[in-house]
C-alpha positions, -999 to +999 in steps of 0.1 A: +610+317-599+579+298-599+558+278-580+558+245-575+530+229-553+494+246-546+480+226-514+449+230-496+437+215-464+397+214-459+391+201-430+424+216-405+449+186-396+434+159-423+454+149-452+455+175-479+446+179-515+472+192-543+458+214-568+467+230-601+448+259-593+431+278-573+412+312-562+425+333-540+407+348-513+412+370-482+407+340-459+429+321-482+427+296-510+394+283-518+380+261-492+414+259-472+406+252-432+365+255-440+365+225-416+375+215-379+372+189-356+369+200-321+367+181-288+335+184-262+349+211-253+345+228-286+386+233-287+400+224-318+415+191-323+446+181-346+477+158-352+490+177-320+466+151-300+456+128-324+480+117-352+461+095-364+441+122-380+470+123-409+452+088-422+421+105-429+421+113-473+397+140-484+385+150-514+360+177-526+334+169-552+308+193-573+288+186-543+305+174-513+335+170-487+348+132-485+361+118-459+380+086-466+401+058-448+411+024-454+388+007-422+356+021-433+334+034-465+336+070-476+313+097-460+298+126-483+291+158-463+274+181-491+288+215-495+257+232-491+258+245-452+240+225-432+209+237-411+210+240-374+224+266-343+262+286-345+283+270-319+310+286-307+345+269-310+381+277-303+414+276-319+441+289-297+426+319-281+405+327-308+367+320-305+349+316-336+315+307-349+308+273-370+281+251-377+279+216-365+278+188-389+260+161-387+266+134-356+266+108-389+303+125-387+313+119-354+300+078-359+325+081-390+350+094-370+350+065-339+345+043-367+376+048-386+398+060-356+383+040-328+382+053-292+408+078-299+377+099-317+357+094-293+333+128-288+348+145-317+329+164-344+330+182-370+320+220-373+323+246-404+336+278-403+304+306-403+313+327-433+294+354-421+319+355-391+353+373-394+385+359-378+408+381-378+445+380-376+467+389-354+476+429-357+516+432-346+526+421-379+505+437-404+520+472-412+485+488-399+469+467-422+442+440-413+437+404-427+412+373-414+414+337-420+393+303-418+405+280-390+442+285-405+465+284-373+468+323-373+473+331-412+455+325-443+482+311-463+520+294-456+550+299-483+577+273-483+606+271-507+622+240-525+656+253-515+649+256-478+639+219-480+667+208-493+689+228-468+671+213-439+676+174-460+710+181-460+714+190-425+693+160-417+710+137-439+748+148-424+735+134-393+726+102-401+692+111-401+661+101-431+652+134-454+617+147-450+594+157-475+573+189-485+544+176-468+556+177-431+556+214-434+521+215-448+524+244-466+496+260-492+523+274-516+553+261-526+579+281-542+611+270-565+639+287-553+673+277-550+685+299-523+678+283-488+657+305-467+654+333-489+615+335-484+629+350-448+640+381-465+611+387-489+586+414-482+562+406-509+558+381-536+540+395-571+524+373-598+551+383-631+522+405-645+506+420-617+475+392-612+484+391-571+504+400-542+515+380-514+532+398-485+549+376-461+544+389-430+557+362-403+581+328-399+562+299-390+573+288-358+568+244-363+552+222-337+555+182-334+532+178-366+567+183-387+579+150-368+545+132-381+545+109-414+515+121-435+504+091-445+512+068-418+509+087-390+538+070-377+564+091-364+597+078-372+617+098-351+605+121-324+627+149-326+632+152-359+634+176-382+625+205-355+663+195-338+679+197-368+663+232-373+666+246-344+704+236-349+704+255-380+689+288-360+673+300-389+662+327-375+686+342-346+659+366-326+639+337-320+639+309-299+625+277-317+620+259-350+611+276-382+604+270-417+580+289-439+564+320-443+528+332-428+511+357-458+486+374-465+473+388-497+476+420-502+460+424-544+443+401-564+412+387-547+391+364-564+422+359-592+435+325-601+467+310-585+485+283-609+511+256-608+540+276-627+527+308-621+560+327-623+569+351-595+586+385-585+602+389-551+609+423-531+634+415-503+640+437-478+675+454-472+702+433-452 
């Protein structure tokens, strides 16, 4: 078993970047969710409200986050933190600290999104600020994240994909690729759902350990096209998973794993990294 896709997602809700490699932290992969937009109201701000978001490219340099679209030119935002007040900010019911961008960000924004933006900006997350993560599903341990929904990294599997395709496709209904799910890690496996029954996953020689601690319960931003924004039908796929009732205690759509890590900070995830699963008993 091995994995397939390393993704991270900078700035929460833009487009993400695929990676080879890259290092794992508490908080998650390197740079994953550094960045937010939030509202005037300092609430955070993603394809939930504003689809459109999925248009926006980004790239990380030596030096800087880019922002990217096809209606305006590129913005640079360097990666050395910028100078200026903590602001408090929200996502869910967590409040967090962050530092505001520049308002050269928010003119981007309205720029390439038009009114829709309108007040948005962009804040990063205040390292020396812990967020941490919800407690019931930890096993008395603890864990924190960036501005990661609730957990510093997702799992996904290339057999629950083509589970849920098949479903989809029965019904008459267009398959849907890897990136609705956004998911950081992406495992070969061709079992569907089996990441539900693993505890944790370990690196074949001991480098890290993942446990998988949660299933991702999916929102609307699974029925978004990443890189249209369009969404092409409105139920879809959460229907078609709920249909499959993936997991029977609870009510709603799932796909993926929450994890945290457990051993290895600061090694080096890889594209083909081989893995080792411990399921729990059935």
């Amino acid at each position: 078993m091995q994995i397939t896709q390393l993704n991270i997602y900078p700035v929460k809700s833009l487009k993400g970047i695929s990676v080879t490699r890259s290092e794992l932290q508490e908080h998650g992969l390197a740079w994953d969710r550094r960045w937010m937009l939030v509202d005037t109201h300092q609430r955070f701000v993603t394809q939930r409200q504003l689809p459109a978001l999925a248009t926006i490219e980004v790239a990380l340099t030596d030096e800087s986050l880019v922002l990217s679209h096809p209606d305006v030119e590129p913005l640079s935002i360097p990666l050395a933190e910028p100078q200026g007040n903590l602001r408090l900010v929200s996502v869910w019911d967590d409040h967090c600290k962050a530092l505001p961008e520049g308002e050269n960000v928010t003119r981007w924004l309205e720029a390439a999104l038009g009114e829709q933006a309108q007040g948005l900006s962009l804040v990063r997350f205040a390292t020396e600020f812990t967020r941490a993560v919800e407690q019931d599903f930890l096993d008395g341990g603890s864990a924190h994240t960036y501005f990661a929904d609730g957990y510093p990294f997702l799992i996904a599997t290339t057999g629950s994909l083509d589970a849920l395709n098949q479903a989809l496709v029965a019904k008459g209904q267009a398959p849907v690729p890897m990136n609705r799910f956004r998911p950081n890690i992406v495992v070969e496996s061709n079992e569907a759902w089996a990441e539900d029954r693993w505890v944790t996953l370990n690196e074949q020689n001991g480098a890290f350990q993942l446990a998988l601690r949660k299933p991702c319960k999916r929102c609307k931003i699974t029925t978004i096209d990443q890189h249209t924004a369009v969404v092409p039908v409105p139920a879809e796929p959460l229907k078609t998973l709920v249909e499959l009732n993936t997991q029977p205690s609870l009510k709603g759509a799932y796909f993926g794993q929450n994890a945290t890590l457990t051993a290895g900070v600061g090694s080096v995830i890889r594209v083909g990294d081989r893995l080792l699963a411990a399921s729990r008993g059935v």
